[in-house]
C-alpha positions as CSV (number, residue, x, y, z in Angstrom):
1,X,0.0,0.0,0.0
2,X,1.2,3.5,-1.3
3,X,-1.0,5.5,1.4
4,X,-3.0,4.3,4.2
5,X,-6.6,5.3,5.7
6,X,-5.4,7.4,8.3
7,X,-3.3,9.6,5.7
8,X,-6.5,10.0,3.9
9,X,-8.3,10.7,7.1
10,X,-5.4,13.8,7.7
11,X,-5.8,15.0,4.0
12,X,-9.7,15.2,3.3
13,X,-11.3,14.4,6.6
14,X,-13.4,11.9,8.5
15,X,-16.3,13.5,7.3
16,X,-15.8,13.4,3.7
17,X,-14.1,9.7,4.3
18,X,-17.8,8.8,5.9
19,X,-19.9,10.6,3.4
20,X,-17.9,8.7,0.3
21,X,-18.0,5.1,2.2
22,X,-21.2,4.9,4.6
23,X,-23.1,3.2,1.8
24,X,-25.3,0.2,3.8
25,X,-29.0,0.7,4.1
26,X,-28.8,1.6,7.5
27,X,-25.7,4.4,8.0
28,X,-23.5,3.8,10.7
29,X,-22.4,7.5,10.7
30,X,-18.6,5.5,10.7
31,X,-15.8,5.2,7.6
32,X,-16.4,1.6,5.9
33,X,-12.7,0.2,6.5
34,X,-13.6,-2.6,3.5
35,X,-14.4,0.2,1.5
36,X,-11.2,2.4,2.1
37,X,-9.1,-0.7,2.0
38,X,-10.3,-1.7,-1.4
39,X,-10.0,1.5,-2.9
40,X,-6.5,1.9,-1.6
41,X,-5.6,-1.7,-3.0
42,X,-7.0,-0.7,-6.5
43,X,-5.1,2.2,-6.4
44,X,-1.5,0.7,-5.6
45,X,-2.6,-2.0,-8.4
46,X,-2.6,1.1,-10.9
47,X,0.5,2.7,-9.4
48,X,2.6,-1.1,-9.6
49,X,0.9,-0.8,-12.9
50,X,2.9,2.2,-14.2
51,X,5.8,2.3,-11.9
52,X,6.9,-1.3,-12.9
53,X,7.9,-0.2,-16.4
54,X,11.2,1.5,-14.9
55,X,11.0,0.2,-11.1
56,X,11.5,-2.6,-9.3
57,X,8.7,-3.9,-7.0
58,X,7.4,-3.5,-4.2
59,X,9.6,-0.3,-3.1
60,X,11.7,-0.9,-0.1
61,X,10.4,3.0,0.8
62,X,7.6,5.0,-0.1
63,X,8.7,8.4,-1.8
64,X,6.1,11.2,-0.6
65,X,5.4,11.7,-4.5
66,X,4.1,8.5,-4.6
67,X,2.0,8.7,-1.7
68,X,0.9,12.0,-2.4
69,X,-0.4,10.4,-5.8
70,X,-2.0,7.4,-3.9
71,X,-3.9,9.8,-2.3
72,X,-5.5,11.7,-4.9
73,X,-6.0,8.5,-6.8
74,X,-8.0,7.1,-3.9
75,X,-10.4,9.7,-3.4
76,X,-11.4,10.0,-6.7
77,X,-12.0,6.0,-6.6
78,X,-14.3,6.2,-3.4
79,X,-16.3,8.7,-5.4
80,X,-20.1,6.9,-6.3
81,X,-20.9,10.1,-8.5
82,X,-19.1,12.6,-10.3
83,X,-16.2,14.0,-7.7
84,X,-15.8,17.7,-6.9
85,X,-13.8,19.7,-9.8
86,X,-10.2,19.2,-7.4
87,X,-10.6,16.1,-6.8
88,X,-11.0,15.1,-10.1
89,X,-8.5,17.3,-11.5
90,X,-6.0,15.9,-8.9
91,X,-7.0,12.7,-10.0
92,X,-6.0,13.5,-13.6
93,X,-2.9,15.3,-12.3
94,X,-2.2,12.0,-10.5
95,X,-2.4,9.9,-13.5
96,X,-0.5,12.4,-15.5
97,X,2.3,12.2,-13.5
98,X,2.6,8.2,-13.0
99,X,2.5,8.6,-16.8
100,X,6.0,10.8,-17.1
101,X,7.2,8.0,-14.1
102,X,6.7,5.4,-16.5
103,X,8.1,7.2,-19.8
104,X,10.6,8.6,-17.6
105,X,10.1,11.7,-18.0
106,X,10.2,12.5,-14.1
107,X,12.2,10.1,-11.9
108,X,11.8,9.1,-8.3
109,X,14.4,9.6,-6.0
110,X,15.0,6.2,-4.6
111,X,17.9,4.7,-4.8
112,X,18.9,1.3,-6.5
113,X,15.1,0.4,-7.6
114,X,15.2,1.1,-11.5
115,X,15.7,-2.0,-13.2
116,X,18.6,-2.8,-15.3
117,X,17.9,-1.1,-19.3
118,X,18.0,-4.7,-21.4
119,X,20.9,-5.2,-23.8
120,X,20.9,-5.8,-27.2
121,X,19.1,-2.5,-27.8
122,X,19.9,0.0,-30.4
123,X,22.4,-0.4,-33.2
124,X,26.0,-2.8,-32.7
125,X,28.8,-2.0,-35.2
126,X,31.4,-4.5,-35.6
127,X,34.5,-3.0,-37.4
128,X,36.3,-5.8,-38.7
129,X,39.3,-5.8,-41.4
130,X,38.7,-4.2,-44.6
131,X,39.6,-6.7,-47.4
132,X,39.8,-4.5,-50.3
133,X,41.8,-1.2,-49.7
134,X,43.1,1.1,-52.5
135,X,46.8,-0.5,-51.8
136,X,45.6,-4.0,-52.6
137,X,43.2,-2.8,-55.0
138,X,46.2,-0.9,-57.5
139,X,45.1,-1.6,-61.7
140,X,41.4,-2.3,-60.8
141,X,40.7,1.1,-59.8
């Protein structure tokens, strides 16, 4: 897990947390844990998702980028109906950015955790001995 339900509790609130997860017949006035836990789940499965092209999983530490993504990712998912104009244009911020991770465009500052670049990419010259030169080559030329 990138974030966890008490990080989303500090950011947006146990109200909002209640209002976007209380969804039984009967409200409880509480935050839905299952709910929470879920949504957090499906939203590390889209981080691995983009962060596996250039980094090797799981990451022995959480950057704060990556949490702070996880976070706006998460909301958006608890979100029945359309979300509020920030959250949804954090969300698209969010998705943006794992994008550029992935391209590589912006970089994570962990150490060590980028995977090795394959070989036997790009061209390979192999200069060998030229049999025909212009000395060897004198009366045909």
């Amino acid at each position: 897990m990138y974030a966890t339900l008490q990080q989303l509790t500090d950011r947006y609130g146990a109200r909002m947390l209640v209002a976007l997860t209380d969804r039984g017949e009967m409200s409880t006035g509480e935050i839905d844990v299952p709910t929470v836990d879920r949504a957090l789940a499906d939203t590390a499965a889209t981080i691995d998702g983009y962060l596996m092209v250039r980094y090797r999983l799981p990451l022995a530490e959480v950057p704060a980028l990556v949490t702070d993504l996880a976070l706006a990712i998460a909301i958006w998912k608890l979100h029945t109906s359309a979300a509020d104009p920030k959250i949804e244009a954090d969300y698209k911020e969010a998705i943006r950015q794992l994008r550029d991770l992935s391209s590589g465009a912006m970089r994570l500052d962990v150490a060590g955790v980028e995977p090795e670049a394959p070989g036997g990419s790009g061209v390979r010259l192999i200069d060998r001995e030229r049999p025909f030169t212009p000395e060897n080559m004198k009366g045909f030329i």
